[in-house]
N, C-alpha and C positions, 0 to 999 in steps of 0.2 A: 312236391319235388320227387323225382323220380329216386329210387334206388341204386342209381352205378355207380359204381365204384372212380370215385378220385382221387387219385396218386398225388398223397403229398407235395412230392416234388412238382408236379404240374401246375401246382394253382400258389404259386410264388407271393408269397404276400397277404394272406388274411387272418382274418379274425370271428373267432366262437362268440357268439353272440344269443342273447334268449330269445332272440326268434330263427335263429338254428333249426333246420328241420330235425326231428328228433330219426328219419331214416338216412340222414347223410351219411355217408361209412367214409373211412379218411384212412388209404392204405398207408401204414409209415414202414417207408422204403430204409431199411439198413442197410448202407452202402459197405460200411466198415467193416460187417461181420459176414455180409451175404447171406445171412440168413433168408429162410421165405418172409417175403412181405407180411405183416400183422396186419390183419384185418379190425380195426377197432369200430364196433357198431355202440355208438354213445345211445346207451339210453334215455326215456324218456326223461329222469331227472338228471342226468349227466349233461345233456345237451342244453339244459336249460338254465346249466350253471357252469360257466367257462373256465372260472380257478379247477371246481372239479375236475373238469375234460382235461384239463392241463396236468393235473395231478396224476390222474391215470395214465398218461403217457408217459409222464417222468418217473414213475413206479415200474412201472415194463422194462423200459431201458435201462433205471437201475439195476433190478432184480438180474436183465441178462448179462451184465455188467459183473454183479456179484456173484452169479453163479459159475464163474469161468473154475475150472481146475486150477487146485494146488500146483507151482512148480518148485522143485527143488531148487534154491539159494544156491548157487557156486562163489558169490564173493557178499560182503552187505556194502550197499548204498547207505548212506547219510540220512533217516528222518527227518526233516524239521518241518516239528507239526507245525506251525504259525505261519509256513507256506500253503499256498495252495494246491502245492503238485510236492508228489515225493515220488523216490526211484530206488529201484535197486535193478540188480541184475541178475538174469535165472538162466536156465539153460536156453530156453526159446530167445533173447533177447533180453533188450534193457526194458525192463516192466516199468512202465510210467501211470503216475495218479493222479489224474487231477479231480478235485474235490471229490464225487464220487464215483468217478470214470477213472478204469484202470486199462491201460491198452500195452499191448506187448511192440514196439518199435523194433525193425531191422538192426545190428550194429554197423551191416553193410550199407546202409541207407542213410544212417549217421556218420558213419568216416568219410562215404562219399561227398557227404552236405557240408564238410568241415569248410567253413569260408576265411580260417585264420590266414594271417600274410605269405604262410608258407606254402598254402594249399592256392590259394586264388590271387591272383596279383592286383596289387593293391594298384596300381593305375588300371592297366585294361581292364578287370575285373573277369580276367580270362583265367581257367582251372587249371592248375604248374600240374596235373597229372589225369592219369585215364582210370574210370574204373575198372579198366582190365589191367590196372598193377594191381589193383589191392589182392591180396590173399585171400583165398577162399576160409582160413577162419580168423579172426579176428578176435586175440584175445583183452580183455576189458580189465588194465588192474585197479582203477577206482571209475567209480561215480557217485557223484552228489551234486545235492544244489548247496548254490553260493549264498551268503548271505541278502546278495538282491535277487533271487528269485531265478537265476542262470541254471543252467543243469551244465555241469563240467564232468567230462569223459574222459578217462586217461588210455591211452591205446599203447601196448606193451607192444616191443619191438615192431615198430612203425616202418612204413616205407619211406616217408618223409623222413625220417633219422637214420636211413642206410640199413633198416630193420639190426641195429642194435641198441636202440637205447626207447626212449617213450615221447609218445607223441600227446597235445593236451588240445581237444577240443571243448571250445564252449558256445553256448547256443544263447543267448539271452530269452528271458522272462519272456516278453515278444514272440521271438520267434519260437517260444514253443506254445504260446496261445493263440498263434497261426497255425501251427499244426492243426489244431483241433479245430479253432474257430474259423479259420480263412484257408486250410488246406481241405478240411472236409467238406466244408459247405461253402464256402468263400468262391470257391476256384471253379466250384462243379454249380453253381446257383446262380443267375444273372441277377440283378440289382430288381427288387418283386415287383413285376408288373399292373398297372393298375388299365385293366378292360372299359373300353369306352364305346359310347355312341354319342349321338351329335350332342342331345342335353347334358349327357356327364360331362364332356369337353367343354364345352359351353360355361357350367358349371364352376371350372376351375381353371379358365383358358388366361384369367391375369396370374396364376400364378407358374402359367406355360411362357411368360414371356420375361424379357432380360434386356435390360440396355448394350449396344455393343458397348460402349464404353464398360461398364460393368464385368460382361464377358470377358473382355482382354484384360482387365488389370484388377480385377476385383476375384480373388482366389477365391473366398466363401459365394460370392454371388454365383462363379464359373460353376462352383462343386455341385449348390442347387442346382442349376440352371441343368445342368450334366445330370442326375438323378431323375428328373421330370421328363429328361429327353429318355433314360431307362424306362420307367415309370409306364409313358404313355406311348413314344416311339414319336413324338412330334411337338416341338418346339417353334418359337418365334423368336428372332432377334430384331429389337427394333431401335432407330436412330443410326440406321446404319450412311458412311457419307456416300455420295454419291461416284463412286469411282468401281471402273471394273475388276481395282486388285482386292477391294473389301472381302470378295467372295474365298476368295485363299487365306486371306488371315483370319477370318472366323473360322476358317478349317485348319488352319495349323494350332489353333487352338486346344486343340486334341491332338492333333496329329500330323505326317504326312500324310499329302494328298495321294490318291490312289489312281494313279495315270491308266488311260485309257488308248482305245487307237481313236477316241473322241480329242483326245487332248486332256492336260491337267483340269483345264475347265472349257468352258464351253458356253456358246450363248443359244440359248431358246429363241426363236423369233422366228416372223412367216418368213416364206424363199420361196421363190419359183422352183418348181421340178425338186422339191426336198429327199433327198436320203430317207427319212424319219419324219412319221407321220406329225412328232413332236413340233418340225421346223414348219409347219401348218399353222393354219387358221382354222380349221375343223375341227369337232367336237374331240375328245382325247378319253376312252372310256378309262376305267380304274385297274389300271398294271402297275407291276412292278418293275424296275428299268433290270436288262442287259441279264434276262436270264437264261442267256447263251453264254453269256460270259464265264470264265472262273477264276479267281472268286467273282460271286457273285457280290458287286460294292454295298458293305451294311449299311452306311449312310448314305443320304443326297443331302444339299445343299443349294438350297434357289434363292438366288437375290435379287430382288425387284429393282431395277432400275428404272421402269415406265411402263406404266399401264393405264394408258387414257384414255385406252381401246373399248365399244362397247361390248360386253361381252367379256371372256376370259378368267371366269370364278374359277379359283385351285378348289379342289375335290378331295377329300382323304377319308377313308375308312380304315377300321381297325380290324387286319385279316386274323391276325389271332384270337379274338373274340369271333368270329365268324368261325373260325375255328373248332374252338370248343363249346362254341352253341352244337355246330351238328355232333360232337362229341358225345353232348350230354341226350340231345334231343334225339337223336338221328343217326346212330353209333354205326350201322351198314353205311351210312353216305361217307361216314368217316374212317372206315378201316376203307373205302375204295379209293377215296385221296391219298390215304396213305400211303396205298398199297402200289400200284399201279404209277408208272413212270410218264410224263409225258416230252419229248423235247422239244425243244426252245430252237430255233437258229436264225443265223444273221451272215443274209450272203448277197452280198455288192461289191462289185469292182474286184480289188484283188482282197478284202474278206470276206471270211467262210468259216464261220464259228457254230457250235451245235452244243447241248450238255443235256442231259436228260436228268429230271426231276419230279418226284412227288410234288402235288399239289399241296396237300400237310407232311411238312418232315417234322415227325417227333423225334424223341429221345427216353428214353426209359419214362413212354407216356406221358411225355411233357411237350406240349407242341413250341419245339424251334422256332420255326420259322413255317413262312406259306411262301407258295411259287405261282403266281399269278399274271400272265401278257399274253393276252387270246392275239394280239397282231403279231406275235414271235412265234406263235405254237407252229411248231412241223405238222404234217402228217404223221398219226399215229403208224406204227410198225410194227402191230402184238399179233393180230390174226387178220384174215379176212374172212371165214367162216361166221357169220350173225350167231351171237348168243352160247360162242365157246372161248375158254377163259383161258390164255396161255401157260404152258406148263410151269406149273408150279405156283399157278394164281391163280385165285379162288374169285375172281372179279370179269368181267370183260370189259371191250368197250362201253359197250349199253352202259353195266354198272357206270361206271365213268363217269357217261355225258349224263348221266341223272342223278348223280352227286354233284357234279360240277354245276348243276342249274341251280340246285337248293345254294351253293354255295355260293353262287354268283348273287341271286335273290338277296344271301344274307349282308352282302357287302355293298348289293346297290341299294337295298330299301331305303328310301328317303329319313327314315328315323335313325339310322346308321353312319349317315353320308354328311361332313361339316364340310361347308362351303365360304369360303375367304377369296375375298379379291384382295391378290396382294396388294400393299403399296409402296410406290416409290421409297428404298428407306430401310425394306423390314425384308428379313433375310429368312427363308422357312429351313428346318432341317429336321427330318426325319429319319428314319428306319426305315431302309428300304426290303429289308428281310421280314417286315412285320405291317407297315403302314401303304396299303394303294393310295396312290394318287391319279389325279387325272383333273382335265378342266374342258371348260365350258366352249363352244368355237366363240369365235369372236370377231368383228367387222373389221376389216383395213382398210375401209375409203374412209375413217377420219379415227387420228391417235396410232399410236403404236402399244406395243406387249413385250418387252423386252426382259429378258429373266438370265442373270451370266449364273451357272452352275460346275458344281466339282462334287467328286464324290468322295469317301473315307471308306480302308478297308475292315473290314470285319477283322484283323488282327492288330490296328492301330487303337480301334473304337476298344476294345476287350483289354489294351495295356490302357488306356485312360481309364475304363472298366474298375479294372484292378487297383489303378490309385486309388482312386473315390473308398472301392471298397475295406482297402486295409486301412484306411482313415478314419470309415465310419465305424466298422465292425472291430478295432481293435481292443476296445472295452472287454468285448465278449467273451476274454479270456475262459476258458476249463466250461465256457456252456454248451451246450450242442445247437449249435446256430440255427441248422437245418431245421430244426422243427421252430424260428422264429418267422420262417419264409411260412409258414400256416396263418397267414395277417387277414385275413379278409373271406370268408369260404362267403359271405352276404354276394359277391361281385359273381360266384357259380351258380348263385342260389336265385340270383336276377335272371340268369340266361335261360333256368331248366323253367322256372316259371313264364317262360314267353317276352321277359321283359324286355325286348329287341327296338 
């Protein structure tokens, strides 16, 4: 395995293992303190022994934890060692402990958060004030924790009391092991992805699928079911009945549906003279829908209602692993992806839509999402000069189209590419910010292909997101989660070794 560097945050989900390359280096990102990134190169017995590797990180973050400066005490907080968080208050703010993490909290960020009856209305759930009433200082005459683990804040001449008398916020045990657990890493971390090709999928495809019955009324089953659609970016629901509105109630199952100028949903199937190459019988290479659109819809949603047609296998590849293969392999094809914009448009009749995007959009070195419809693509608009890189990009086209070929390769390779003919019944949903799909042409002198589809928005998918996550991750009170999304580095350690 090669030696580059892989940002923690990027590779969501694994695990140190004794055949860990002993040159992995694993940057761990401090979001909290902003510090420069740590570089930690595990040596040859360190990587070979996972508590240790683990040790040494939780050592680091201790130590920078402890070494914070003394602040001067202005009033005492309440110890109670037999909790697992204590408080006081100093000049910088209200300094909070939990077990061996100490962090200094805003008081402005606490008064603002106050969610009691008098601050947030107990029906609408709507905030009775602005954070441009509060007071630029906000004085604290007590703080402690309760006997069940709450941290209670007393706020001296309050806005809420006419600023003469005292106001009492309280936060429960909860929500302050979402602050750490599910504010820090919870909210900034998607549910850790696990990187596929056809045999991995393959591998684990019965535990990709779900009864609808189960889906709809079955909350533990829905939870998994919902996890695995994180996980891999694509699910099956099967036994679904045979009716065109199935397709909306497995989607409101998460959410509302994400209306289009398609319509709520939509049917797939051949048409003379089609809009969209979709409404064909022709081959349908591996895109991603409506990256003209914005937002661009995080889900689809296809439900098989007939397919007796010869021909018509669904296609799906995993762009994010094709992704961080050129990442690891191929890091020039992938700073060009990243780099370089390309746009998208969609112009019939009286639409006319366009949106420009990276081919890999990261985020603090974590690949998002991928942008992928060679039948959507514009004409480029960077230069017309061959072989010079527009101002302030280090790339040109060339670059480009010679990443985009590796990258195309990585997503068609036949070891890559799972193939399913749906059936009557079974409902596919994926990610469409992460998962290509595409299918096979198919005959219409005998049988039909009939597919009714709807999408979900990338801010519907993120609050269902967020349920799962405060559900599963509430345990994790006072731990620092983010370095639990480290599950798996074996799934980067396939890619650098060719394992495609």
């Amino acid at each position: 395995m090669s030696a580059s560097r892989i940002p923690v945050a990027g590779l969501l989900g694994a695990r140190l293992t004794p055949s860990t390359s002993p040159t992995v280096r694993l940057r761990v990102l401090s979001q909290s303190t902003r510090r420069p990134a740590l570089l930690l190169r595990p040596i040859l017995g360190v990587s070979r022994h996972p508590a240790a590797a683990r040790g040494l990180i939780r050592r680091y973050l201790s130590s920078q934890t402890e070494s914070q400066p003394n602040r001067k005490s202005i009033s005492h907080g309440k110890r109670v060692p037999r909790h697992p968080y204590a408080v006081r208050v100093t000049n910088a703010g209200v300094f909070l402990r939990t077990e061996a993490k100490e962090r200094i909290i805003s008081p402005l960020w606490l008064r603002d958060s106050c969610a009691c009856p008098q601050c947030v209305d107990p029906d609408s759930g709507q905030k009775n004030f602005s954070t441009t009433d509060l007071p630029t200082r906000l004085p604290i005459s007590r703080a402690e924790l309760s006997d069940d683990g709450a941290l209670v804040i007393e706020w001296e001449n309050d806005i809420m009391a006419g600023g003469v008398s005292t106001h009492t916020s309280r936060f429960s045990a909860k929500q302050v092991a979402t602050w750490h657990a599910g504010e820090k890493a919870g909210s900034k971390l998607r549910l850790p992805p696990t990187f596929w090709n056809r045999a991995k999928y393959e591998s684990m495809i019965d535990k990709c699928r779900v009864s609808y019955a189960d889906w709809l009324n079955d909350d533990d089953a829905f939870d998994a079911a919902f996890e695995k659609l994180a996980e891999t970016g694509l699910i099956f629901v099967r036994d679904v009945p045979q009716s065109e509105a199935e397709v909306e109630r497995i989607a409101n199952r998460i959410g509302m549906l994400q209306h289009t100028f398609y319509g709520s949903t939509w049917d797939v199937r051949s048409k003379p003279r089609a809009e969209n190459v979709a409404y064909t019988s022709k081959f349908l290479g591996l895109h991603q829908d409506l990256m003209y659109h914005d937002p661009v819809p995080k889900l689809q949603l296809l439900h098989c209602l007939e397919n007796s047609c010869d021909g018509g296998e669904s296609l799906f590849s995993d762009g994010i692993r094709a992704a961080y293969d050129l990442k690891l392999n191929q890091p020039k094809h992938y700073r060009a992806l990243s780099e370089l914009e390309v746009r998208f448009h969609y112009k019939k009749g009286e639409h006319d839509y366009s949106a420009p995007r990276n081919t890999i959009h990261e985020i603090n070195g974590m690949v998002f999402r991928t942008n992928w419809a060679p039948p959507f693509q514009a004409p480029f608009k960077m230069q017309c000069v061959p072989h010079a890189a527009p101002p302030g990009f280090r790339y040109n086209l060339d670059d480009w189209r010679e990443a985009a070929v590796h990258f195309q390769l990585g997503i068609e390779a036949p070891e890559n590419v799972l193939e399913v003919k749906l059936q009557p019944g079974e409902c596919v949903i994926f990610d469409n910010t992460r998962v290509l799909h595409g299918r096979r042409q198919f005959a219409t002198t005998k049988g039909q292909r009939w597919l009714k589809g709807t999408y979900v928005s990338l801010q519907v998918y993120q609050a269902a997101e967020k349920r799962l996550k405060e559900k599963k991750y509430s345990s994790h009170a006072g731990q620092d989660f983010w370095l639990q999304a480290v599950r798996d580095v074996n799934q980067v350690k396939e890619l650098s070794e060719g394992a495609r």
